[in-house]
Each structure stands twice: as structure tokens, then as C-alpha cells.
C-alpha positions in Angstrom: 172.2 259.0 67.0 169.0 260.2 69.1 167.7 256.0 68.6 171.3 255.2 70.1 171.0 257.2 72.9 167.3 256.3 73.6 168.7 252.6 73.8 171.5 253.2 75.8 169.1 255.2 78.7 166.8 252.4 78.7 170.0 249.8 78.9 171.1 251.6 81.7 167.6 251.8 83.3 166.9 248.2 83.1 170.5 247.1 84.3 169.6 249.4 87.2 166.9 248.0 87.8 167.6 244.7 88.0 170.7 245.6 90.3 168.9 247.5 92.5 166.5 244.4 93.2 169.3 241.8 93.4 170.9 243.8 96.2 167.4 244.7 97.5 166.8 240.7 98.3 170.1 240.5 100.1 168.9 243.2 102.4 167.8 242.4 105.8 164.2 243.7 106.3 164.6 246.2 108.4 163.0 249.9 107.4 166.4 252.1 108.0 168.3 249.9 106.3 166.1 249.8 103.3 165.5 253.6 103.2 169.2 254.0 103.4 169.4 251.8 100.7 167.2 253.7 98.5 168.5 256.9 98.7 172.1 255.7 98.0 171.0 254.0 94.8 169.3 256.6 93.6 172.1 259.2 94.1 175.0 257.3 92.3 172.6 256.0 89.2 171.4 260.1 88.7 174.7 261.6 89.5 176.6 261.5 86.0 173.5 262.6 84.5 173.2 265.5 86.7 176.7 266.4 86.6 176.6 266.2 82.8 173.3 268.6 82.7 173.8 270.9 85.5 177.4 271.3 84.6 177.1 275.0 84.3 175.5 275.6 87.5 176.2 273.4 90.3 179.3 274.2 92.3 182.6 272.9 91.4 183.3 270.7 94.2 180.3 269.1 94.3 180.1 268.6 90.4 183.3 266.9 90.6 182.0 264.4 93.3 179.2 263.5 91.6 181.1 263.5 88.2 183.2 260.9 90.3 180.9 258.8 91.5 178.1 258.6 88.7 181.3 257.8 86.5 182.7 255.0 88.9 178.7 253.7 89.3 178.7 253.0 85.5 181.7 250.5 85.7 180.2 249.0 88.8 177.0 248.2 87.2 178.1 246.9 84.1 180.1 244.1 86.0 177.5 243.5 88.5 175.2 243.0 85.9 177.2 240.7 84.0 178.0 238.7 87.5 174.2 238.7 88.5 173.0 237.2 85.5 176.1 234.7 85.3 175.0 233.7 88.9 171.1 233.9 88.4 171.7 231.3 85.7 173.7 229.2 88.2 170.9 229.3 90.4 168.2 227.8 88.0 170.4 225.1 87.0 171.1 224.8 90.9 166.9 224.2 91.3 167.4 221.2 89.3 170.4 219.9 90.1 171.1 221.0 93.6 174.9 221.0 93.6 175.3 224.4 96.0 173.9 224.3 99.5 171.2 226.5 100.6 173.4 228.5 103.3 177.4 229.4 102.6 179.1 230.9 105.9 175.5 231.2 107.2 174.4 233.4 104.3 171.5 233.0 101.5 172.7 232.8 98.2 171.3 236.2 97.3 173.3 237.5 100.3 176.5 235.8 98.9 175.9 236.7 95.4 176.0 240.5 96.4 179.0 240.3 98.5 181.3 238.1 96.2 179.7 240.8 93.0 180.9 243.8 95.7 184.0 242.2 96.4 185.1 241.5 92.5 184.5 245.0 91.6 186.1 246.4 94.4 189.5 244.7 93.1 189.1 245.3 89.6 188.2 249.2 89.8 191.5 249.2 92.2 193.6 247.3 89.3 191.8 249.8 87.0 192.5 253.3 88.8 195.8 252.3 88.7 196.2 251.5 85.0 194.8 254.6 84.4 197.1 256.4 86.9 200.0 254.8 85.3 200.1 255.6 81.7 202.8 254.0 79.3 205.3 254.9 77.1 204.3 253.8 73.2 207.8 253.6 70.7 207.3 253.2 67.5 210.3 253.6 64.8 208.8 254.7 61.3 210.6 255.5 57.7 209.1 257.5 55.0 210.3 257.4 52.0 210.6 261.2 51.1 213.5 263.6 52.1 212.7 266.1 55.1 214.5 269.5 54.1 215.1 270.2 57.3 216.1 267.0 59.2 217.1 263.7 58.7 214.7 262.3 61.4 212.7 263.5 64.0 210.4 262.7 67.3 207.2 262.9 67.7 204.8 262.6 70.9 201.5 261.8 69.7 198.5 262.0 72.6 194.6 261.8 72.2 192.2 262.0 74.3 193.2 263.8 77.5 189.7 265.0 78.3 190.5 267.4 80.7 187.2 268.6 82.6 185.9 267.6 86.0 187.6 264.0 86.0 191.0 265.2 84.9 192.3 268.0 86.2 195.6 270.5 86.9 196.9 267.9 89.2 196.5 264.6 86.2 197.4 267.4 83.5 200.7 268.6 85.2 201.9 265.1 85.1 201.1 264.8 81.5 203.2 267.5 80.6 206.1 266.1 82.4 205.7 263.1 80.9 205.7 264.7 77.3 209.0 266.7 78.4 210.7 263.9 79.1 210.5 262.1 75.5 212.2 265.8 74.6 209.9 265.6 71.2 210.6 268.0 68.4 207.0 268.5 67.9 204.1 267.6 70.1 200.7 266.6 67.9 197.5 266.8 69.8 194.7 264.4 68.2 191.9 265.6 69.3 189.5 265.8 72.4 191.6 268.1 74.8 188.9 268.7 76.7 186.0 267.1 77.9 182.4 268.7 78.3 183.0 271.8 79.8 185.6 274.8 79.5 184.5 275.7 83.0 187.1 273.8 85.2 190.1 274.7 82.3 189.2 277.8 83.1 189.0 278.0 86.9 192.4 275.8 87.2 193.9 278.0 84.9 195.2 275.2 82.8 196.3 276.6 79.8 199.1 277.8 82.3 200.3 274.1 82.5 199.4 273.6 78.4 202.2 276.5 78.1 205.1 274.6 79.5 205.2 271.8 76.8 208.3 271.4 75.4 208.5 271.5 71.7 211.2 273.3 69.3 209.0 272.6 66.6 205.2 273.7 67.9 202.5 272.1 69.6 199.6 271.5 66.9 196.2 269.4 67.6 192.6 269.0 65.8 189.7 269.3 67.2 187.6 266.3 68.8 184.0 265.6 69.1 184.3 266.9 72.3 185.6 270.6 71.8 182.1 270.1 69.9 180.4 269.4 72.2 182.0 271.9 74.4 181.0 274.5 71.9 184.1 274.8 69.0 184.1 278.8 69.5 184.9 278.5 73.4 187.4 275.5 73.0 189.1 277.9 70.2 189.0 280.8 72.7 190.8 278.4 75.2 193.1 277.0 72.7 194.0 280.5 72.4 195.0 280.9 75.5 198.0 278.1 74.8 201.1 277.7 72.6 198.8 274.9 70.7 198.4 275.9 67.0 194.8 274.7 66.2 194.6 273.2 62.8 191.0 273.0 61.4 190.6 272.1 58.2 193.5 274.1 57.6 197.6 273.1 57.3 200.9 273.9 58.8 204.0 274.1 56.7 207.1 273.3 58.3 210.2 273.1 55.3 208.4 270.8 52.9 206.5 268.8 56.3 202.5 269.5 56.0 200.9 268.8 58.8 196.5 268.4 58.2 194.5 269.3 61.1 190.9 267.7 60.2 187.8 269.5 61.5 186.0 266.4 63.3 183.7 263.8 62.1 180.8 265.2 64.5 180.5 268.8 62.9 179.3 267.1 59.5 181.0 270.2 57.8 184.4 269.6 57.1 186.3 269.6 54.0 186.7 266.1 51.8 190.6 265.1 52.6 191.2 265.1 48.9 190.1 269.0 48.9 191.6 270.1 51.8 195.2 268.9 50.2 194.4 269.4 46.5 197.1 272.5 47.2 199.8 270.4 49.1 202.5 269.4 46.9 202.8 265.9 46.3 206.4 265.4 47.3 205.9 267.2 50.8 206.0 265.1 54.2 202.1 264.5 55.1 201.3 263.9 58.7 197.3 263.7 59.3 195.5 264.5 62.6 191.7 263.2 62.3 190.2 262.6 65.4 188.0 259.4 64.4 189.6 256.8 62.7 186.8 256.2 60.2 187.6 255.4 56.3 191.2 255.0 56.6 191.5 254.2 53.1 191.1 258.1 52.4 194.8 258.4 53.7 196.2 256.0 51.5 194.3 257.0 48.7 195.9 260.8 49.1 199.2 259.9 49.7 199.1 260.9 53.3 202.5 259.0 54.7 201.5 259.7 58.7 197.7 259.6 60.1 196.9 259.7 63.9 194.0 259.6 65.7 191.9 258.5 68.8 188.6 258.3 69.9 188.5 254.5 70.3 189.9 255.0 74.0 190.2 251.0 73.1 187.0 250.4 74.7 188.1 252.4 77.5 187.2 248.4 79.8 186.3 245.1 79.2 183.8 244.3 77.4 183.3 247.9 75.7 187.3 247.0 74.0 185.3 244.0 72.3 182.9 245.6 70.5 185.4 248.5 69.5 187.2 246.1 68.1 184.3 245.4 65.5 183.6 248.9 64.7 186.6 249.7 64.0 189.2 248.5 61.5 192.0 250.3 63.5 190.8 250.0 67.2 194.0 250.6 68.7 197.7 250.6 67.8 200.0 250.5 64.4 199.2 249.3 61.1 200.8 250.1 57.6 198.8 250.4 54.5 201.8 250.4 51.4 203.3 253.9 52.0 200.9 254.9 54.5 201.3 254.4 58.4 198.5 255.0 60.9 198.4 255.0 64.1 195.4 255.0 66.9 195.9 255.9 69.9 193.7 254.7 73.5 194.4 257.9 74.8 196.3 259.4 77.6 193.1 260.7 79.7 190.1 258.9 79.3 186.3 259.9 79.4 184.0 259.1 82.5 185.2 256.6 84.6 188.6 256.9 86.0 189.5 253.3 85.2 192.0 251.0 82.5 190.4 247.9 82.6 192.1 245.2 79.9 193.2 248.7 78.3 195.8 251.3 78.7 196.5 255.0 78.7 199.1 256.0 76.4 201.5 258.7 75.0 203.2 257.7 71.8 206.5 258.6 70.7 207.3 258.3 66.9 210.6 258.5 66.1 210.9 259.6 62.1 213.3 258.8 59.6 213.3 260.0 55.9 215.3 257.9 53.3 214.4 258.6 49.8 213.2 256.1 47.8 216.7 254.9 44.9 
């Protein structure tokens, strides 16, 4: 983990880097200009780093504009990599083959490659704040073959990955909660990461007050993420307590003959095998699985769990991060069936970092249950 993180730091240093100097040569040469210049980029490429280790000191509105922009900074240099280097290789081929003039609307190419790169971004973090601000609805209509002693079918909204903290807050969160009310679930499942990095801003909005109006006959139940990890488990317990949500880690809640596992996460490395955790659960009962990361799916299937959902993916969150969840995952995103077995992944309905959907989506799903015994 510490080699992955040591290569993402000097990925990000060396994109900045060559960003910086890019817009550097589009610069005209004047000394307040370039001074400006410096300052700026060095504010937005330390600001998520600061907010993420000062967190517990700076003041709140200032950690949530740096939070903000050291979030949106990421996104911006990822693409402005990508179009740099597209266009750098353009211009080497150009050397030799001079098919673009020297000066475009009087500029220099370096000149027009920054302000075409600035442009691009600008519309596609503006498409992307809006995906993000505009979650949709997921249906999904799934039978299990067992009889529920209680109902004949059921809903279910199924969220991941709210991440409330700094970037999300009361405002985002009291929309969430209208938008579960709405579906009218019977039971609300929470699959991990509820929070983000720090309890502070949960705290100081108060929004376990907005948590508490959730709409659920049949309980509000989650597992924990890597990120009530990271946020320390014992003080993202103390706030769960503070809710209706029934925490579930692993540990299981018994409604008529429905079980409902709660799987401590991946990241704590001390959680019980699956096959342990249900060696008590009757075989015929109803067995909805909440397991934050969607790793080894085939555990499910193997212990005749008929419902798993999780999260984490966030689908790649944007283009081209989506691509390579796609390969380390064998459920990035969405529905699959496995014989008996249904899973389902979820992109999340929050997000982590930067406030933008790009080629992804934020998501609540509704699952809509029906039990017919197998003849």
C-alpha cells in the first residue's frame, strides 16, 4: 500500500510539473504575471493535501475551500495532462511535417495549447458537477427463491458511498434523504463509507439530525467502509450512534427469517471469514450481504448468500479512472447474477474528492424483492 502511495505522489508531482511548465511557456514575460502565476499553482497543487492533514485544525471554512479546490485541481490536471501530451506529440510530428501554422488568431502554439486545454476542462468539470448534482434512480426487480415469513415482497434502497465530510455536506445530505423518502422503501441498507475523513463537519452540521428523518418501517442498517476507518471506527460508531442506523459489524440482524450480514471492511484486516460469521444462520433464511469492497464475490455464492451489495468502486468516479476499475474489478459497477446469488455494486450516491461525474453517475438503488419458493 505505502509503494502505491509513494507512486501515486510522485505521479502527481511529475504531472505537476510538467503542467506547470506548459502553462509557464504560454506566459507572457512579465515578473507580476509570473509571480502571480506561481503562487496560484502552488496553492491549488498543496491544498488537498493540506486539507487532508490539517483537517483537525484549520478552520472549517477555509478547510472546505481548500478541500474544494485541491479536489477540483486533481481532475483538472489529469485532463490537462492527457491534452498536453496528446498536443506535444502533435507538435513533433508538426516539426517534420509542418501541417499547422506557426501563429493561430495571433497566438503561439503554446499559447493556444493552454487556452483550448483551459477551455475543454472548463466544459467538462461543468457537465461533471452536474452529473454529480443530479443523481439517478437505479430499479432493479429481483426474485429469490425462498419464502419471506413476513412479506411477499419488499423494497429496498440500497446507497454507498455518500462520503459526507467537507465536500458533502447538510445541504447535499438533506437532499439525499428526500430522495430515499420518496422510493417509500421498507428498509434502507447503507453499504458502507457514510462518511468521509473526518467526523468533524458531521458533527458541527449536526447531521445525524438529517440521518434521523429516513423513512424506513423496517430499519436503517449499514457496514462500515474503509473510510469510517480511516475516520477512526470508535468515533464513526459514536456518530452512528447518534442515528436510527443500526450498525452491523461482523454481526447480523434478524428480521422473521430475513438475515441481514453487516461485514466489518476489507481495510481493518480483522474481520470474520463469511463462512464463520454465518455458520449460525439457518440455511433456509433470506441472506442479504452488506460488504463494502466487492472483492471475492465467489464467497457469496459459495455461502448461499441470495443478496450482496456493495460499493467502493465509485465506477472510477471519471474518465479514465472508470477504465482501469473496470480491470480490477470483476463487478465494477451494476447487476450481475451468479446461479442463486444476485449482486449488486453500486457507484455511489456521494462521491470522494472531486465534486464531479464524468462518463459515470451517482446513484441510489431501489430493489424491489419478490419471494416465490422454489416447486
Amino acid at each position: 500500500m505505502r509503494g502505491i502511495f509513494g507512486f501515486l505522489i510522485i505521479a502527481y508531482l511529475a504531472a505537476a510539473i510538467y503542467v506547470f511548465t506548459r502553462i509557464w511557456q504560454a506566459l507572457p514575460a512579465l515578473a507580476t504575471v509570473r509571480i502571480l502565476y506561481v503562487i496560484a499553482f502552488v496553492f491549488v497543487t498543496l491544498s488537498l493535501f493540506a486539507a487532508m492533514f490539517f483537517r483537525s485544525i484549520l478552520p472549517a471554512n477555509l478547510l472546505k475551500i481548500m478541500y474544494l479546490v485541491g479536489s477540483t485541481w486533481l481532475v483538472v490536471l489529469i485532463y490537462l495532462t492527457m491534452f498536453f501530451i496528446v498536443t506535444d506529440v502533435i507538435y513533433l510530428v508538426n516539426n517534420h511535417l509542418h501541417f499547422i501554422k506557426k501563429t493561430v488568431f495571433s497566438l503561439n502554439l503554446r499559447q493556444f495549447q493552454v487556452i483550448i486545454g483551459l477551455i475543454g476542462v472548463v466544459i467538462v468539470l461543468i457537465i461533471g458537477y452536474y452529473k454529480f448534482n443530479n443523481p439517478v434512480v437505479v430499479e432493479k426487480n429481483i426474485t429469490i427463491h425462498k419464502n419471506f415469513s413476513l412479506k411477499n415482497n419488499f423494497k429496498i434502497v440500497a446507497i454507498s458511498d455518500i462520503h459526507l465530510g467537507y465536500g458533502i455536506g447538510k445541504a447535499h445530505l438533506k437532499k439525499y434523504v428526500e430522495m430515499i423518502n420518496a422510493q417509500n422503501p421498507d428498509i434502507v441498507l447503507i453499504a458502507g463509507d457514510l462518511v468521509d475523513a473526518s467526523l468533524r463537519p458531521l458533527l458541527e452540521q449536526r447531521m445525524f439530525e438529517e440521518i434521523n428523518e429516513i423513512s424506513a418501517p423496517m430499519g436503517v442498517f449499514m457496514c462500515f467502509g474503509n473510510h469510517e476507518h480511516i475516520s477512526n471506527d470508535k468515533n464513526s460508531l459514536d456518530f452512528i450512534k447518534k442515528t436510527k442506523i443500526i450498525p452491523l459489524l461482523d454481526s447480523i440482524a434478524e428480521i422473521g427469517n430475513l438475515s441481514i450480514i453487516g461485514r466489518k471492511d476489507n481495510s481493518t484486516y480483522k474481520r470474520l471469514s463469511l463462512n464463520e460469521l454465518i455458520k449460525n444462520t439457518p440455511a433456509e433464511n433470506i441472506k442479504i450481504l452488506l460488504d463494502h469492497q466487492p472483492y471475492n464475490l465467489e464467497e457469496s455464492q459459495q455461502n448461499g448468500i441470495d443478496l450482496q451489495i456493495s460499493g467502493h468502486t465509485h465506477n472510477g468516479q471519471f474518465f479514465p479512472v472508470n477504465l482501469i476499475v473496470k480491470k480490477l474489478f470483476e463487478l465494477p459497477c451494476g447487476y450481475m447474477q451468479k446461479l442463486d446469488t444476485h449482486y449488486i455494486v453500486s457507484s455511489g450516491l456521494g462521491l470522494w474528492g472531486p465534486p464531479y461525474r464524468i462518463g459515470t453517475q451517482s446513484e441510489l438503488w431501489v430493489i424491489n424483492l419478490t419471494f416465490e419458493a422454489k416447486e
